[in-house]
C-alpha positions as CSV (number, residue, x, y, z in Angstrom):
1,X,-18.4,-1.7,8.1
2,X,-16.5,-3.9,10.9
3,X,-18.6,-7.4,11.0
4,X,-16.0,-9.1,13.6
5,X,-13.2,-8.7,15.6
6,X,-11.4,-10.8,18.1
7,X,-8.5,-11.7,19.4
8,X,-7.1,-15.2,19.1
9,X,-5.0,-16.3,21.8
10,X,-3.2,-20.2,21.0
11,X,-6.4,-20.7,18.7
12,X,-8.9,-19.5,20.7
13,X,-11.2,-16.6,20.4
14,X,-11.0,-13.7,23.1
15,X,-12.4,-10.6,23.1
16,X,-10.4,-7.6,23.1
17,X,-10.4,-3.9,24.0
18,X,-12.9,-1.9,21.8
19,X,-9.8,0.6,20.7
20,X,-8.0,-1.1,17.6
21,X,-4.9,0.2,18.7
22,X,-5.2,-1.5,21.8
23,X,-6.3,-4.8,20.5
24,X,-3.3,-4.6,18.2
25,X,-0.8,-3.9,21.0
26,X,-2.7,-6.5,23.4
27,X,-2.3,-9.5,20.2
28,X,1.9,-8.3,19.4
29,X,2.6,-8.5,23.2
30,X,1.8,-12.1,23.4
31,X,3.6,-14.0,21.3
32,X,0.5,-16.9,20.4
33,X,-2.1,-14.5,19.8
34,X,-3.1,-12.1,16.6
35,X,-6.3,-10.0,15.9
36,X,-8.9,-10.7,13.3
37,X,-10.9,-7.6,11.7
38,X,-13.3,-8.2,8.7
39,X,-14.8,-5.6,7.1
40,X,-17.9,-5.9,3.9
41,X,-17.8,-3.0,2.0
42,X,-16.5,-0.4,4.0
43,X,-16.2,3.7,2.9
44,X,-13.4,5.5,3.0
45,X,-14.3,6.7,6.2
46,X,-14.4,3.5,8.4
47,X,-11.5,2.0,6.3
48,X,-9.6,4.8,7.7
49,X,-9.9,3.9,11.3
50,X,-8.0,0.4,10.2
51,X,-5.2,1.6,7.8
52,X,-4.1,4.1,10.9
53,X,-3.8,1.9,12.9
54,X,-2.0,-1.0,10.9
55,X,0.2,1.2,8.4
56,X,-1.5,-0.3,5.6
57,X,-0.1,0.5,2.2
58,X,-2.1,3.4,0.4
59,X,-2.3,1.3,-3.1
60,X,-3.3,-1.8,-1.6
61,X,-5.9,0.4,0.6
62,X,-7.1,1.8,-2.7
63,X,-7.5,-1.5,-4.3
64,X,-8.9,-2.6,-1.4
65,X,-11.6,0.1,-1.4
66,X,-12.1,0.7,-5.1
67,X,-12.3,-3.5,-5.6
68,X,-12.6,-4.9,-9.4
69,X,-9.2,-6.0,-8.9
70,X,-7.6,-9.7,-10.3
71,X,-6.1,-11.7,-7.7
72,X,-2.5,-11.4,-7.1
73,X,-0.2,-11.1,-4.2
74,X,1.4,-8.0,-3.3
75,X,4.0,-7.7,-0.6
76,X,4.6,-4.8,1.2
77,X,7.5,-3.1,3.8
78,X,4.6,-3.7,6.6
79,X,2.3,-6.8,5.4
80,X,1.1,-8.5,2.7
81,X,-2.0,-8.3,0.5
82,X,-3.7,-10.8,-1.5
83,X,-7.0,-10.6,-3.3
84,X,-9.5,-13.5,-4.2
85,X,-11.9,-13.4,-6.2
86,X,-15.1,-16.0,-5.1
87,X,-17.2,-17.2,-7.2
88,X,-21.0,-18.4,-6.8
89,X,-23.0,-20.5,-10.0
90,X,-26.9,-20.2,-10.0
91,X,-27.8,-23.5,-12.4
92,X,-31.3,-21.7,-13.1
93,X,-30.4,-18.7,-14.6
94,X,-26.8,-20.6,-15.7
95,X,-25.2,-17.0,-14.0
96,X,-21.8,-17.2,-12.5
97,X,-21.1,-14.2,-10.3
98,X,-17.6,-13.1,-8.7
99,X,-16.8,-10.8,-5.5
100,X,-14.0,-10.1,-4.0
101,X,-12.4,-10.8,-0.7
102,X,-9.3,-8.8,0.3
103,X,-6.7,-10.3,3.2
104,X,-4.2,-8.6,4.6
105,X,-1.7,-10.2,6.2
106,X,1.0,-8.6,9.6
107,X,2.5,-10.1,11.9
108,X,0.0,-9.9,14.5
109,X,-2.6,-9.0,12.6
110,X,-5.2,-10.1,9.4
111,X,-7.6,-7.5,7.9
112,X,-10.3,-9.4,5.6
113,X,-12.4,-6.8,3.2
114,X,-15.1,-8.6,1.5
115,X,-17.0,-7.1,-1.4
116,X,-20.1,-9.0,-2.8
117,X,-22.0,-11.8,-1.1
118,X,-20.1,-14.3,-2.3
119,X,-18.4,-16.1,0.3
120,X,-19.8,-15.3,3.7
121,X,-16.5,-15.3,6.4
122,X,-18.6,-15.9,9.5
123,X,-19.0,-19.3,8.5
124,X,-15.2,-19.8,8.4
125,X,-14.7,-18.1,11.1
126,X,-17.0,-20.3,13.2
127,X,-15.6,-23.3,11.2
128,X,-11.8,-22.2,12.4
129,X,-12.6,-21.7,15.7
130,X,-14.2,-25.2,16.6
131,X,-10.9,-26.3,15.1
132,X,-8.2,-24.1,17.3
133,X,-5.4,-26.1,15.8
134,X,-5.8,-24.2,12.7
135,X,-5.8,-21.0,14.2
136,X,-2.8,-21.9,16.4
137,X,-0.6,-20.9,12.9
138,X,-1.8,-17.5,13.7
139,X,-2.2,-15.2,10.4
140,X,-0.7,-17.7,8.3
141,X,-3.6,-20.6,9.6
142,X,-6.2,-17.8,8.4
143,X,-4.7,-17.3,4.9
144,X,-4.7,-21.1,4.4
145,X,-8.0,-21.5,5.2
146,X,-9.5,-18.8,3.3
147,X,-7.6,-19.6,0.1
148,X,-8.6,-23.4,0.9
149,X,-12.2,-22.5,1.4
150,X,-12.5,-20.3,-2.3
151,X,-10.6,-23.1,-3.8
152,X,-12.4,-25.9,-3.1
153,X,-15.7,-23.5,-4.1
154,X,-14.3,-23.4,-7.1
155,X,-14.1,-27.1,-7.7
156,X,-17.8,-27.2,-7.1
157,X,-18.7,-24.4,-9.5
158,X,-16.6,-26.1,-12.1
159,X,-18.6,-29.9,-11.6
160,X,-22.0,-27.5,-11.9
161,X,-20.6,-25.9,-15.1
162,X,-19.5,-29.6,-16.2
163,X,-22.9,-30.9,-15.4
164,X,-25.1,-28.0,-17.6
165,X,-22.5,-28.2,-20.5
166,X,-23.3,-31.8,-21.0
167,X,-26.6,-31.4,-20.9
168,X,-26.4,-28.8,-23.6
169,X,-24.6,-31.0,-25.1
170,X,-27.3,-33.0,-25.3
171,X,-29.5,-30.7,-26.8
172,X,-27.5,-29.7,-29.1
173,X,-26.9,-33.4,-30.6
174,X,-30.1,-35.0,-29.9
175,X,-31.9,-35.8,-33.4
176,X,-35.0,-33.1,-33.3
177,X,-32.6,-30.5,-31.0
178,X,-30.8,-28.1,-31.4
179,X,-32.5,-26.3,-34.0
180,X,-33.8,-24.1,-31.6
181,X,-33.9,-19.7,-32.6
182,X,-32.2,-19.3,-28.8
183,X,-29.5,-22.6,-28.7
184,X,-26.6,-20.3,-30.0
185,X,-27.9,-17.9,-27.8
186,X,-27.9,-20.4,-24.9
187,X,-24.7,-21.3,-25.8
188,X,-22.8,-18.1,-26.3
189,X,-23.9,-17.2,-23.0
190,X,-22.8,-20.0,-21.3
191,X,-19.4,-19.7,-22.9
192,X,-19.5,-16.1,-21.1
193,X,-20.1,-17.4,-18.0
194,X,-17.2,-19.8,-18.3
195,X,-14.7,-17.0,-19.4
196,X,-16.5,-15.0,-16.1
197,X,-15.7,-18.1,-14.2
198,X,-11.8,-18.7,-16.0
199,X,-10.9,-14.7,-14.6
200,X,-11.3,-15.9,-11.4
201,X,-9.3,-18.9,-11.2
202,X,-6.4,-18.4,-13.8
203,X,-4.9,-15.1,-12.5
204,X,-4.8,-16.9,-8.8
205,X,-1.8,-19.7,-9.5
206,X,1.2,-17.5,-9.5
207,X,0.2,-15.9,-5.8
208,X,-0.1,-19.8,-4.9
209,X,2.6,-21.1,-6.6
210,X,5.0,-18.5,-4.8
211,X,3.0,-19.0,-1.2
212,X,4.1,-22.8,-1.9
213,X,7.6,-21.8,-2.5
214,X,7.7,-23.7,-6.3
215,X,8.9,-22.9,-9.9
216,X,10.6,-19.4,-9.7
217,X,9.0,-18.6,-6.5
218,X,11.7,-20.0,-4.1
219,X,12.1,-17.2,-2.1
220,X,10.4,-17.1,1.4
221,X,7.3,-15.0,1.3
222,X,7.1,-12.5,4.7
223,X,4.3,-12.9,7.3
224,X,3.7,-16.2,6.0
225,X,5.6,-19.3,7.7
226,X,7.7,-21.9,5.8
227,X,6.5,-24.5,7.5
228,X,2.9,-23.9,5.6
229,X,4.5,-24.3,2.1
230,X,2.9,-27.9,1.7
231,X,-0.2,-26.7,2.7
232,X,-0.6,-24.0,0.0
233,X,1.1,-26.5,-2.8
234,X,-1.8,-28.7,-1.8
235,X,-4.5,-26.0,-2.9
236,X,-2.1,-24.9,-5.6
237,X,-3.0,-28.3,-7.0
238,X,-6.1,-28.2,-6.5
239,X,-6.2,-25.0,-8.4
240,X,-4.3,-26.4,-11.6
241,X,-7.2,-29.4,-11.4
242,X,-9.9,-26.0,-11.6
243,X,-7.9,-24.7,-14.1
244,X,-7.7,-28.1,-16.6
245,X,-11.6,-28.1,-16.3
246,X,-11.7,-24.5,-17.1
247,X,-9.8,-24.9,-20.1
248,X,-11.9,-28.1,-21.0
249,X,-14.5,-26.7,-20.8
250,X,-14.2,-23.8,-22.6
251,X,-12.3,-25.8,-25.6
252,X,-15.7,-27.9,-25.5
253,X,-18.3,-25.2,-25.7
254,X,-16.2,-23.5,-28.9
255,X,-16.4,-26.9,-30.4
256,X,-20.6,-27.4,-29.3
257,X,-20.6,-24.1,-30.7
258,X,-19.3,-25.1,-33.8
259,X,-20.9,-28.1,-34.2
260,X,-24.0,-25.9,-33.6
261,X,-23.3,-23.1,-36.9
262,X,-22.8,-26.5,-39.0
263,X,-25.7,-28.4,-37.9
264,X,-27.4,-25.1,-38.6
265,X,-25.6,-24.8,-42.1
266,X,-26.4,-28.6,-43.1
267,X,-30.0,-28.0,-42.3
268,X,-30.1,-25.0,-44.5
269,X,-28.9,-26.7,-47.2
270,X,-30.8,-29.5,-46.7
271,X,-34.0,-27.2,-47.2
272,X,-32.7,-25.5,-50.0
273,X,-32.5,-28.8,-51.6
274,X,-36.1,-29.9,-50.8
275,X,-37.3,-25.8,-52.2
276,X,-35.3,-26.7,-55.1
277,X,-36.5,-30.0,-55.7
278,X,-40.4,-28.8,-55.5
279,X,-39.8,-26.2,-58.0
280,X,-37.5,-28.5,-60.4
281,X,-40.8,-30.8,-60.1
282,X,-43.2,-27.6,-60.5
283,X,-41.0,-26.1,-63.7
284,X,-41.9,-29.3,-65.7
285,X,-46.4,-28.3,-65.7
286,X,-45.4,-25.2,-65.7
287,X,-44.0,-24.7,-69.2
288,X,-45.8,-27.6,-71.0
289,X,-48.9,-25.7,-69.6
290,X,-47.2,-22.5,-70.4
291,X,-46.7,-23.8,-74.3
292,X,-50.0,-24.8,-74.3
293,X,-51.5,-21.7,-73.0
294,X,-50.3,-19.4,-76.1
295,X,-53.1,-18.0,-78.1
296,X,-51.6,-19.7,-81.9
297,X,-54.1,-21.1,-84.4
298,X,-51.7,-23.6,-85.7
299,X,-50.2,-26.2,-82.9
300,X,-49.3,-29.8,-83.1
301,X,-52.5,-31.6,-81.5
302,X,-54.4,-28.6,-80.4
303,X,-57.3,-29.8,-81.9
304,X,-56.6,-33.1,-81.1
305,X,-59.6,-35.2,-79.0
306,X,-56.8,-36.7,-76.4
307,X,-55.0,-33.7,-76.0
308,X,-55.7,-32.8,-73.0
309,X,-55.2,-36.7,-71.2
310,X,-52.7,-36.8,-72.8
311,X,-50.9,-33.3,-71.5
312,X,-52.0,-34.6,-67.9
313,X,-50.5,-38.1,-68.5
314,X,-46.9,-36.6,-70.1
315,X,-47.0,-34.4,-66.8
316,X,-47.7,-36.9,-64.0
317,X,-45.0,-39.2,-65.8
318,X,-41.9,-36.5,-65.8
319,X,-43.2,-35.5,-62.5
320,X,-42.7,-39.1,-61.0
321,X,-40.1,-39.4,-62.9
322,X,-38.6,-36.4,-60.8
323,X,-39.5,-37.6,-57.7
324,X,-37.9,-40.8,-57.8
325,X,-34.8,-39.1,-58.9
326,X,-34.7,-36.4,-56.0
327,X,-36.3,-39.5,-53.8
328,X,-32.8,-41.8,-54.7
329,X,-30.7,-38.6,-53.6
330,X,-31.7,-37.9,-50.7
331,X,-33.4,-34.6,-51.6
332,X,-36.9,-35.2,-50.9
């Protein structure tokens, strides 16, 4: 469904005639102005009434409907479409979840589809229009901001992610943790959530690093002014900082994870040497009383009055004996 539409005349919001068409031709015949749509999760149906009117192209209109799309940059004869994908961290339930936001990009015109509710635009929209000199760039101010505004979410997600890992790390390392049924689980999940979190952010550079006009990417993009090139190198950079923690931090849960299996693994042989201690100790009464306990007439001392004392005594000795052996090795 439409959310918002306006006109913006040298930054500021007007309203505009009802009809698209109208708004559209009202915006191209001044030369400061351009028209705003944003659509959430439109059908078929209502996305129809836009695409008419702007002569969208039909593959960007199906990705734009269909959504589950990585972010890229596509240009087209008529405009330009580029998908984000924001992102939203709930700490509780350690959950990252993406949408998807949609912009496309005329020369009079920008057409915002949003899917998910991640990223509210009526917030930035209020937010650019109490600063007109933003929206005074006309679609290219909009694109800025929008890529700005997921960007800089992202740098937040990826302190929260930062903040849980170490205190999993924690856990994990503290003397009587990590020996918890559910930590691997905890931590296998978490490493989902930073891949989740890493398909948002790492498929966005190249669209950035060709809006700023570096690397291979030299070549003016259309519908978006040259003058804005430093402003999209600045959230390209801020992007490759997202990125380096990504990569840290997925690098680091592998390794907690690893650390993890070999705590686990030391433990386990740790016990196996305390069960295999207790029976080495156990095996020693076991066959002396085993010997013993043979029905034969003739033995050595069987009738013997300190027989018995004297069993007990042989078998407290070799078991102390034992003891202070495994003791000295650590396997007690």
């Amino acid at each position: 469904m439409i959310v918002d539409c306006a006109i913006y005349r040298d930054g500021h919001r007007t309203e505009g005639p009802e009809d698209l068409s109208d708004a559209l031709d009202e915006a191209r015949a001044s030369g400061d102005s351009f028209l705003w749509i944003g659509l959430y999760e439109p059908t078929a149906k209502e996305f129809d009434l836009v695409t008419k009117e702007f002569g969208l192209h039909p593959l960007a209109i199906e990705d734009a409907l269909k959504a589950h799309q990585r972010p890229k940059l596509e240009v087209y004869e008529d405009s330009l479409f580029m998908v984000f994908k924001p992102v939203s961290y709930e700490p509780r339930s350690d959950t990252v979840s993406t949408g998807e936001l949609m912009v496309f990009l005329g020369d009079s015109f920008v057409v915002t589809v949003r899917h998910g509710e991640e990223m509210p635009l009526r917030s930035l929209r209020h937010h650019l229009e109490d600063q007109p000199e933003m929206l005074r760039h006309g679609p290219t101010g909009v694109l800025y901001s929008i890529a700005d505004s997921v960007v800089d979410h992202y740098l937040d997600v990826a302190t929260e992610l930062g903040t849980d890992l170490e205190e999993l790390e924690a856990e994990v390392f503290a003397p009587s943790g990590g020996g918890s049924r559910h930590t691997a689980s905890r931590i296998y999940t978490f490493k989902r959530q930073v891949l989740e979190f890493r398909r948002a952010t790492v498929p966005l550079a190249p669209p950035l690093t060709r809006l700023a006009g570096q690397g291979t990417f030299g070549a003016a993009v259309p519908f978006v002014q040259e003058k804005s090139r430093p402003f999209f190198r600045d959230v390209n950079d801020h992007l490759t900082r997202v990125n380096e923690s990504v990569e840290g931090l997925d690098r680091l849960v592998s390794d907690i994870l690893s650390a993890h299996l070999a705590q686990m693994s030391v433990r386990q042989n740790d016990d196996m040497r305390k069960i295999s201690a207790w029976a080495a100790m156990a095996a020693i009464p076991t066959m002396i009383a085993g010997i013993y306990g043979m029905n034969f007439d003739h033995m050595p001392e069987l009738h013997w009055v300190w027989s018995y004392p004297a069993v007990i005594v042989v078998m407290a000795a070799f078991e102390v004996v034992l003891y202070r052996l495994f003791k000295r090795r650590g396997w007690m």
